[in-house]
C-alpha positions in Angstrom: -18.0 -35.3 -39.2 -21.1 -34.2 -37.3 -19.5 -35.6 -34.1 -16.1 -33.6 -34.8 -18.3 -30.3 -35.1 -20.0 -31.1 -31.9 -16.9 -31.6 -29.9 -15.1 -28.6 -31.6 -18.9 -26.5 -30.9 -18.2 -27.2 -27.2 -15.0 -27.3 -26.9 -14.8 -23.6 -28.1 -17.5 -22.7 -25.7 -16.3 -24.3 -22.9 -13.2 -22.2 -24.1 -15.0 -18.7 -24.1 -16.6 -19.1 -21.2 -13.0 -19.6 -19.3 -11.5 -16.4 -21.0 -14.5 -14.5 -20.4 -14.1 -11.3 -18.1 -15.1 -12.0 -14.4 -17.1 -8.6 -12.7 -14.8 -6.1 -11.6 -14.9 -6.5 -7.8 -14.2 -3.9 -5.8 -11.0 -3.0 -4.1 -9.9 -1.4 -1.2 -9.2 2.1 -0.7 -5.8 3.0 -2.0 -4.0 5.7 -2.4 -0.4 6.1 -4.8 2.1 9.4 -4.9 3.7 10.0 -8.1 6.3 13.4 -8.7 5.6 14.6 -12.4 9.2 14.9 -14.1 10.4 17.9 -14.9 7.8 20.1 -12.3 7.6 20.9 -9.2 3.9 18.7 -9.2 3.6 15.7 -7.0 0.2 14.1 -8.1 -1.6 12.1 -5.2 -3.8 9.1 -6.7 -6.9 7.8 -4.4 -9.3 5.5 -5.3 -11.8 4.5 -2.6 -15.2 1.6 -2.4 -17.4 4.6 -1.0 -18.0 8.6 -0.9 -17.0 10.1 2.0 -14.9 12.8 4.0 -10.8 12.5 4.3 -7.9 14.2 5.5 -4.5 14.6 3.5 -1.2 15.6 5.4 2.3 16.5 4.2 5.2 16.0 6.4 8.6 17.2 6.3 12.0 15.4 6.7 11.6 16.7 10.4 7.7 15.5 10.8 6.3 18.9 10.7 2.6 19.2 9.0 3.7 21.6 6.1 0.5 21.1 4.3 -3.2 19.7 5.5 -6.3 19.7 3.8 -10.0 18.0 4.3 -12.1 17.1 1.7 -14.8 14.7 -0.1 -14.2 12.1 -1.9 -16.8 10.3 -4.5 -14.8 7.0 -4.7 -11.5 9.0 -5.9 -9.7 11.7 -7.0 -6.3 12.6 -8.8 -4.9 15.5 -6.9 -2.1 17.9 -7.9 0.0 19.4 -5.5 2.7 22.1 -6.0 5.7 21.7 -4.4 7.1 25.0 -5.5 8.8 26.9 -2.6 9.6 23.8 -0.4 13.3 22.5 -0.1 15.2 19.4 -1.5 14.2 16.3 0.7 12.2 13.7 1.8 8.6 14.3 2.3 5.0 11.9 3.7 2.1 12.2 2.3 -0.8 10.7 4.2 -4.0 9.9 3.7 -6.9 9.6 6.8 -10.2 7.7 5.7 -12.9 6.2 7.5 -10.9 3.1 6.6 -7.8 4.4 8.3 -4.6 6.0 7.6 -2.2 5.2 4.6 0.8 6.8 4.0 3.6 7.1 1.3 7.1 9.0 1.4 8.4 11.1 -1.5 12.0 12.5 -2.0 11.6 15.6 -3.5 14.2 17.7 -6.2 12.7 21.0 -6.8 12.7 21.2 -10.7 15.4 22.9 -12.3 17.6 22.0 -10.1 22.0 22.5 -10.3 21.9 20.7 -13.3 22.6 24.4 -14.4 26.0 24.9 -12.5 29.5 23.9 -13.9 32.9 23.4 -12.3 35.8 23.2 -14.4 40.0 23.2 -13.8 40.9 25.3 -16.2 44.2 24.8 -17.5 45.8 27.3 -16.0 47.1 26.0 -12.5 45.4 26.6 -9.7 42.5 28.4 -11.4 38.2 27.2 -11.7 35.6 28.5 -13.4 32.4 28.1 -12.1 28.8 29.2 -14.5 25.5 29.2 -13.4 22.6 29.3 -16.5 19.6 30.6 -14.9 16.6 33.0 -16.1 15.4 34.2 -13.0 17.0 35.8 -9.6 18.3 33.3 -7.0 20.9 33.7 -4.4 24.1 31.3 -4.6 26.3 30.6 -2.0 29.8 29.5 -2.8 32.3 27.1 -0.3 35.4 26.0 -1.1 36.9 23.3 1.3 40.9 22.4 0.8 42.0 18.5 1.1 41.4 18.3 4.7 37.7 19.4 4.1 38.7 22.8 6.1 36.8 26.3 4.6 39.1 28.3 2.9 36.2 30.4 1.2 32.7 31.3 1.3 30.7 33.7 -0.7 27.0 34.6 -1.5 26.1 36.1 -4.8 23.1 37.3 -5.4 22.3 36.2 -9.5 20.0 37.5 -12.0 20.3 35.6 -15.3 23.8 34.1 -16.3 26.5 34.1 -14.1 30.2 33.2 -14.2 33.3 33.7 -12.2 37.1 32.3 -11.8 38.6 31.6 -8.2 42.3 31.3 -7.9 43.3 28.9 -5.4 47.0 28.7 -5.2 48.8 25.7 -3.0 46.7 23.1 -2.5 46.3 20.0 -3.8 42.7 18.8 -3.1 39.7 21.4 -3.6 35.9 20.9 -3.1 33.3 23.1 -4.4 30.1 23.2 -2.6 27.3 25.6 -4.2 24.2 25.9 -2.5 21.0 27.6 -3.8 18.4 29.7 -1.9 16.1 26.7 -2.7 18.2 24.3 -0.8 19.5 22.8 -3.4 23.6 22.0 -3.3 26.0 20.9 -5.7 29.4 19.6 -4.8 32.7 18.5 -7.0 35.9 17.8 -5.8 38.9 18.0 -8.0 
């Protein structure tokens, strides 16, 4: 029995010494980009081996510096960046450390995007309704391309709050709806 206890004894040590945590070892710098839903926040994540001085850039889709910005960095940060005020699209954030340059793209969708804009065929031939729920002033631009995508209408409303409105279109048989916000952002349907 004494035996059996040994072996068990060493057995489970042997046992907790295997699943025992190794010493965090250090990793290289890094550096993540994550857009918070529902905002117009993109947060960029850095975690670095040493303290030191850095450089952040923002492109745009066209590789124009939109936003730059030195600073020091004590192994890491979690910055927050507002977005507000740029358009729809695809954007770089990189990051410039004594280690070198990393660099991450983002597609950004301004929050509150046309997810508040509605097309509908009302029953009525030839007739749409398009709504707009908004709480603030924007201006919308309205095109409305027949079936051989040619422009048979445009129009730019300027909106405070709520808006609605019905367009007749008489004789044709294919109609796209292309709305297009002062933000960039654009919403199309085709019936």
């Amino acid at each position: 029995m004494k035996t059996k206890s040994l072996y068990l004894a060493a057995l489970f040590f042997v046992g907790a010494t295997i699943v025992a945590p190794a010493k965090e070892l250090p990793v290289a710098n890094a550096m993540t980009v994550v857009a918070v839903k529902g905002s117009n926040v993109v947060k960029v994540i850095y975690k670095g081996t040493t303290n030191g001085k850095l450089k952040l850039n923002i492109y745009n889709g066209s590789a124009q510096i939109v936003y730059s910005e030195i600073r020091n960095s004590k192994e890491g940060f979690i910055l927050p960046l507002n977005f507000s005020g740029l358009a729809a699209g695809e954007y770089i954030v990189e990051l410039i450390d004594a280690s070198g340059a990393r660099s991450e793209k983002i597609s950004y969708q301004p929050a509150g995007s046309l997810s508040n804009v509605h097309i509908a065929k009302l029953a009525e031939s030839g007739k749409f309704l398009l709504s707009v729920a908004n709480d603030s002033h924007e201006d919308i631009t309205v095109k409305i391309y027949d079936q051989d995508n040619n422009l048979v209408h445009t129009s730019t409303k300027q909106v405070d709050g709520d808006f609605a409105q019905i367009f007749a279109i008489k004789n044709f048989t294919g109609v796209t709806f292309q709305v297009t916000t002062s933000k960039g952002i654009t919403k199309e349907v085709t019936f």
